[in-house]
N, C-alpha and C positions, 0 to 999 in steps of 0.2 A: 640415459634416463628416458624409459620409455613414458608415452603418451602425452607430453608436454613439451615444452621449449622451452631451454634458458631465457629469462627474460633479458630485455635489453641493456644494455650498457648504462643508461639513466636509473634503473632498478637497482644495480650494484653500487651504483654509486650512492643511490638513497639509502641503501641498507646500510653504507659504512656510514655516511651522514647519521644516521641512526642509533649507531652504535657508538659513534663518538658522543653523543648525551643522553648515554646512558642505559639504551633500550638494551635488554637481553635477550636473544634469538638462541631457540635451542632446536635443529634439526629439521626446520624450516624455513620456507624461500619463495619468494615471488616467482611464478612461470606465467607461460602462455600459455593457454589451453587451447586446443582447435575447436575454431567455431563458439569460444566463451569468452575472449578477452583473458584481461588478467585476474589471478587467485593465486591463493599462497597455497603448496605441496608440502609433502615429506619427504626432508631429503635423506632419510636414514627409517628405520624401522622406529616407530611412535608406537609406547603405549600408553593405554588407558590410564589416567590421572597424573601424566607428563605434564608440567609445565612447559608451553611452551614460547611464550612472549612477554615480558614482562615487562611496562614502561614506567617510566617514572614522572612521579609530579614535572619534575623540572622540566622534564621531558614535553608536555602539553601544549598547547596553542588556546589558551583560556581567553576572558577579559583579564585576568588580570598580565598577561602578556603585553598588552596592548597601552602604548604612554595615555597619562595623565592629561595632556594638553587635549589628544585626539579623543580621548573620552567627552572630555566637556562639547564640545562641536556635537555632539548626537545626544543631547539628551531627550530622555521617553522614547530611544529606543530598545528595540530586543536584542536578548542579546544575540540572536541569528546573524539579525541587519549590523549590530556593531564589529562581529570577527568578520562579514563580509566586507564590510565599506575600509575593515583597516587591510584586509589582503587587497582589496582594488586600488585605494586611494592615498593607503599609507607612505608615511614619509621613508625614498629607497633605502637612506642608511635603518630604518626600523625593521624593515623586509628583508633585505637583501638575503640575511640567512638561509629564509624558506625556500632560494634556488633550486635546490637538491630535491625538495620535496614537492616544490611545483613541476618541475619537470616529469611524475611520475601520475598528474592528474588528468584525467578526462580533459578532451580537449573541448573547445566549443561546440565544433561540430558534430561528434558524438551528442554531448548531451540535446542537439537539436534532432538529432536520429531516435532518441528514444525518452525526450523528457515530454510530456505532453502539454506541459505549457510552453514550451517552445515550436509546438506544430503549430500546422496552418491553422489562421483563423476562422477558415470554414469548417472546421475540425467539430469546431462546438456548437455550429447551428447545425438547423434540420436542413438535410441536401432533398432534393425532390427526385422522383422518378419519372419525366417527362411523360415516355410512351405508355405508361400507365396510370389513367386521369387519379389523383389524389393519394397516388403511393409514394413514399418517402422513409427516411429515416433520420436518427442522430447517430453519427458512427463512434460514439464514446458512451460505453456505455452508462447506465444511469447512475451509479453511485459515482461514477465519475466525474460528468459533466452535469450530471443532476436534471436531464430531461428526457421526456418519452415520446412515443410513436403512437400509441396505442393505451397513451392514460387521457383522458379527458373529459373535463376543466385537469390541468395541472393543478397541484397540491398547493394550498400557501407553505413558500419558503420559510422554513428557519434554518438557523446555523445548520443544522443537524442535517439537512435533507436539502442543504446550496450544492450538493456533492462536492467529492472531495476535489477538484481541479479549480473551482469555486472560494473552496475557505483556503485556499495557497496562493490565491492570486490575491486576498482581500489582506493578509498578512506579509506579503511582498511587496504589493501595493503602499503598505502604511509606513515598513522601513524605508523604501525608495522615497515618498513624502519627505521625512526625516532627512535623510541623505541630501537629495538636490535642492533643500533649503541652507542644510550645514556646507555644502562646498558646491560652488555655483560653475565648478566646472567638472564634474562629476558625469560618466559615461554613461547611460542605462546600461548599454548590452554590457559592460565592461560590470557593474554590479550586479547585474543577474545572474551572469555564469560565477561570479564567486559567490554569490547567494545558495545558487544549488551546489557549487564545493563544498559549503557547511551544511546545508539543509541532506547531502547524499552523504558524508562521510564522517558526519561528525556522532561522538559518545556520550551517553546520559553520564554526568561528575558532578558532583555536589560540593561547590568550591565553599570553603570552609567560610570567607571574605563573603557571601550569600546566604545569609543566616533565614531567611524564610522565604526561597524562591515563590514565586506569583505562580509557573508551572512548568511543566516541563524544558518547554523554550528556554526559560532562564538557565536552566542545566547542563547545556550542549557545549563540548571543549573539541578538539581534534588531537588524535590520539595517532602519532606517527609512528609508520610498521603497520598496527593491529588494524589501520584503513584497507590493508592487501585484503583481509578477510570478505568472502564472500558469503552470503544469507543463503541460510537453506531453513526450513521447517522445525530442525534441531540442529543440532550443533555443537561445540565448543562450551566449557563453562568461560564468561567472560563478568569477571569481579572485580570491587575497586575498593579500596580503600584509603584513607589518609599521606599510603605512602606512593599510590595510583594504580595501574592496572593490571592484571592479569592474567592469560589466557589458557586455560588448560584443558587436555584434551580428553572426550568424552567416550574415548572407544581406541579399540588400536586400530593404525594406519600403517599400512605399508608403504614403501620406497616410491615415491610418483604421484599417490593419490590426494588427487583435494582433499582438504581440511575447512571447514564450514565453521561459521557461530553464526548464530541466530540473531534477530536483526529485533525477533519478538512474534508475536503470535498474530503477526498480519493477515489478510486478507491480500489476491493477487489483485484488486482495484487498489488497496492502500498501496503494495509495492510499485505496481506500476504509476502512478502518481507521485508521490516520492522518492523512489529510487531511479524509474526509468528500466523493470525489468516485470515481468511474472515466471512464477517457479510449474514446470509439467506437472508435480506433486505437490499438494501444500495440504497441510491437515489441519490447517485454521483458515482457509478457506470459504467465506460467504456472502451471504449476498443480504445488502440492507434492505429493511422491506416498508420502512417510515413515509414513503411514498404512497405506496399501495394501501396499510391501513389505514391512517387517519380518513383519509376522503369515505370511507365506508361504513365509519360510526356518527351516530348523532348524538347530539349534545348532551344526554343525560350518559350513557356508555365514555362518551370521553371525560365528561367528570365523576364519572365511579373509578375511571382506568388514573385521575390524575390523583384523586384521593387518597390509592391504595400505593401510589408509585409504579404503577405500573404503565404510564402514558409513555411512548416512544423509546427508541431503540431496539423494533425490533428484526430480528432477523435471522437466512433461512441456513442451514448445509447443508450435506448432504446425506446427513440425516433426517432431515426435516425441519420443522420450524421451530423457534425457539420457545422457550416458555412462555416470555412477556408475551410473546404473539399468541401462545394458546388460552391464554388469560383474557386477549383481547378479543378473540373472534369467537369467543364464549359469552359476550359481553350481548351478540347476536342472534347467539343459537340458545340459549341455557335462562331461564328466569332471571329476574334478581334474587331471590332466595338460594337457588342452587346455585347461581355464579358467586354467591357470597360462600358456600358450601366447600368448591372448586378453589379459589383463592385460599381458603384456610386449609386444601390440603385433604376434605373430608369429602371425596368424591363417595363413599360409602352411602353417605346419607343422604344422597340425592335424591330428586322425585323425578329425576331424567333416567330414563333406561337405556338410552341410547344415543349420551351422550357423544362420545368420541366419534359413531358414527356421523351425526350432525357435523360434528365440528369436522371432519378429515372432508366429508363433501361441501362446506364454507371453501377452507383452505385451497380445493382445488379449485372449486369455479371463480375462486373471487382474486388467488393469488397469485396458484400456479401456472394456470392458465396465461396470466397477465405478462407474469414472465416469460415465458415459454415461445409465445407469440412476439415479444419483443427481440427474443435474440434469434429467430430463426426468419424473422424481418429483415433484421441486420444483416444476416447473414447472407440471404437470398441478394440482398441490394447491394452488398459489397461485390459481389459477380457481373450485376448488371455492366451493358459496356458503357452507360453513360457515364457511371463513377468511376472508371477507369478513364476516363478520359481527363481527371484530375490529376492525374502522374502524380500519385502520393508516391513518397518513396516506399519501397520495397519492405522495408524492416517496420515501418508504420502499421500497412496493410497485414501484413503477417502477423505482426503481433495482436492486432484488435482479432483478426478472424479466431486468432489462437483462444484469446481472453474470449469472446462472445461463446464460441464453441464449448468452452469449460464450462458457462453460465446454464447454456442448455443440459451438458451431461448433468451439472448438480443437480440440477431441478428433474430431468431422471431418475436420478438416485432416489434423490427425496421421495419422490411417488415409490418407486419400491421400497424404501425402507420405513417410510411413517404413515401411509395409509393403506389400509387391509386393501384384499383384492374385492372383497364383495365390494366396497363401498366404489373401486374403478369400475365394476361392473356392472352397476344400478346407472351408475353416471353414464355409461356407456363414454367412456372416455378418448379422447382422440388424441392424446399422447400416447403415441407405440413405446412405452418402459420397456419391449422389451428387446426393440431396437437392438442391433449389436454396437458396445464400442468400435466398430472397426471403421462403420460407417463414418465418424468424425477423425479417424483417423489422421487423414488429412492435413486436415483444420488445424492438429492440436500437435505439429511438429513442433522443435522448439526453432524458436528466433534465430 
């Protein structure tokens, strides 16, 4: 089997574990991949609309898996915090089964290698640059950690814009509450790593016993086998229904080759937060911008923008910016009459002639600039040798440099792809768009 390794001796034994309730495996298999960890291959020639996984209800690791006694002890919590506190806490004759299949998970250490709430806690403040009086940075970047270099006053926080390392720690935060009240001899570190076992490998299921989930969180079951699977951008179709899941494939696969589904149309700050990974390619790839605009409208534009529905959530790719954002920084360049014009869609009847140009020179000085500046901040300050004298590990540093470096190329792109070249060239612009990717080359190895 070229390009991969049999996986280990605990894999095979999970896969029989697996197939004694119930799962059905057709012509796939956990391996090593160099330099990837583990993913599931083809062990046979796959084609397009094969079924290749299929588990069953019985098969799950739900709430309703979990005894009656050990429920009552956590009430108002999620059900994240419930299947983690009963894999850490539970009683061993309730457990013991999941042997097979705990042997086949991320270990602690790993997940402290690349979950980012288990980094250091200087991770998330601003580090300084000594030999340079008032230079500095945050080495996570913004939609992550939710703070800037180069925005000031910072933004009033809402849920929306705590970034996302932020609203994970504040939902962790509330099961653990819950937890070390119901059992007073209860681990932290020993619940947080099976927090992220669920919170990294668990499936959206809509147990029938949850007649009007609160929201997604309420949904999440663990789905043994179809956990091998690794995320990419597409993938795999993965479906469910009443009798449970099913994994079928979206293309043909040859003898050896990875077999992907899709995790959803994340962003690499969501995966990296959540999973503990980012993809070299990702075509849902972007960058939140709720930071940047609120602070640069006034009061009357934020309540035109909350009016219409159009207040917050915006954000950029690498195509450009998103619509709510061009709705909003219209709100600046364009009357009231003609942003009311713009909104219903009737750019025709406007009494701006030059529109788009106004708005694409808003956009650069007020956004991309902002950006641009931030991650090549970061970037410049991750080199310095005072930050290296942090002995972050190796796979930490790599990965941020990776993630910061993609931030910059999008914001690239963007400038070439949504603003004309006159409107770069009145600006007299000092983003080189036309820079080579090669230059980041570097930067944007994978992990």
């Amino acid at each position: 089997m070229r390009g991969f390794d049999v996986a280990r001796p605990e894999h095979e034994l999970f896969t029989a574990w697996a197939k004694e309730r119930g799962v059905w495996i057709n012509g796939v298999g956990p391996a090593k991949l160099p330099g990837r960890g583990l993913g599931i291959v083809a062990l046979q020639h796959i084609k397009g609309g094969d079924e290749l996984v299929r588990v069953p209800v019985s098969a799950l690791f739900t709430v309703e898996s979990i005894p009656r006694r050990f429920k009552k002890l956590h009430r108002n919590i999620s059900v994240h915090g419930l299947l983690a506190s009963f894999l850490a806490f539970g009683d061993t004759n309730d457990t013991t089964s999941y042997g097979a299949w705990r042997a086949t998970w991320p270990s602690p250490a790993e997940f402290k290698a690349s979950m980012p709430i288990l980094w250091p806690e200087y991770m998330r403040s601003r580090i300084s640059i000594e030999r340079v009086p008032s230079r500095g940075f945050f080495p996570l970047p913004p939609a992550i950690g939710g703070n800037w270099e180069g925005l000031s006053p910072l933004p009033t926080r809402s849920d929306y814009v705590l970034g996302l390392l932020g609203q994970q720690e504040v939902k962790l935060k509330k099961d653990w509450a819950i937890v070390s009240r119901a059992l007073a001899n209860a681990d932290y570190d020993d619940f947080v790593y099976h927090w992220l076992i669920v919170n990294t490998r668990s499936f959206y299921y809509e147990l029938p016993s949850i007649k009007e989930p609160q929201s997604r969180d309420d949904c999440m079951v663990l789905c043994p086998f179809a956990d091998y699977f690794n995320h990419a951008d597409h993938g795999c179709d993965v479906s469910f229904n009443e009798k449970g899941f099913t994994v079928t494939s979206d293309r043909e696969y040859a003898t050896g080759e990875e077999i992907y589904v899709s995790y959803g149309s994340h962003s690499n700050d969501f995966l990296l937060t959540e999973y503990g990974f980012i993809l070299e390619e990702n075509k849902w790839d972007s960058l939140p911008l709720d930071d940047l605009i609120p602070s640069l409208l006034h009061g009357m534009a934020r309540k035109r923008l909350e009016d219409t529905g159009y207040l917050g959530y915006y954000t950029l790719s690498r195509d450009g910016v998103c619509h709510r954002t061009q709705v909003a920084v219209r709100t600046q360049t364009l009357s009231n009459r003609d942003w009311k014009k713009f909104v219903e869609g009737k750019e025709a009847e406007m009494d701006e002639e030059r529109d788009e140009s106004k708005a694409n020179a808003y956009v650069c000085q007020n956004i991309l600039d902002a950006y641009y500046s931030e991650a090549t901040n970061a970037l410049e300050c991750f080199e310095e040798e005072e930050f290296r004298d942090y002995a972050l590990p190796k796979t930490i540093s790599t990965t941020l440099t990776q993630r910061w470096t993609q931030i910059r190329s999008m914001i690239r792109d963007a400038l070439k792809n949504d603003i004309d070249a006159l409107t770069r060239q009145a600006l007299g612009h000092r983003i080189d768009i036309e820079r080579s990717d090669a230059d980041d080359q570097a930067n944007e190895s994978p992990t």
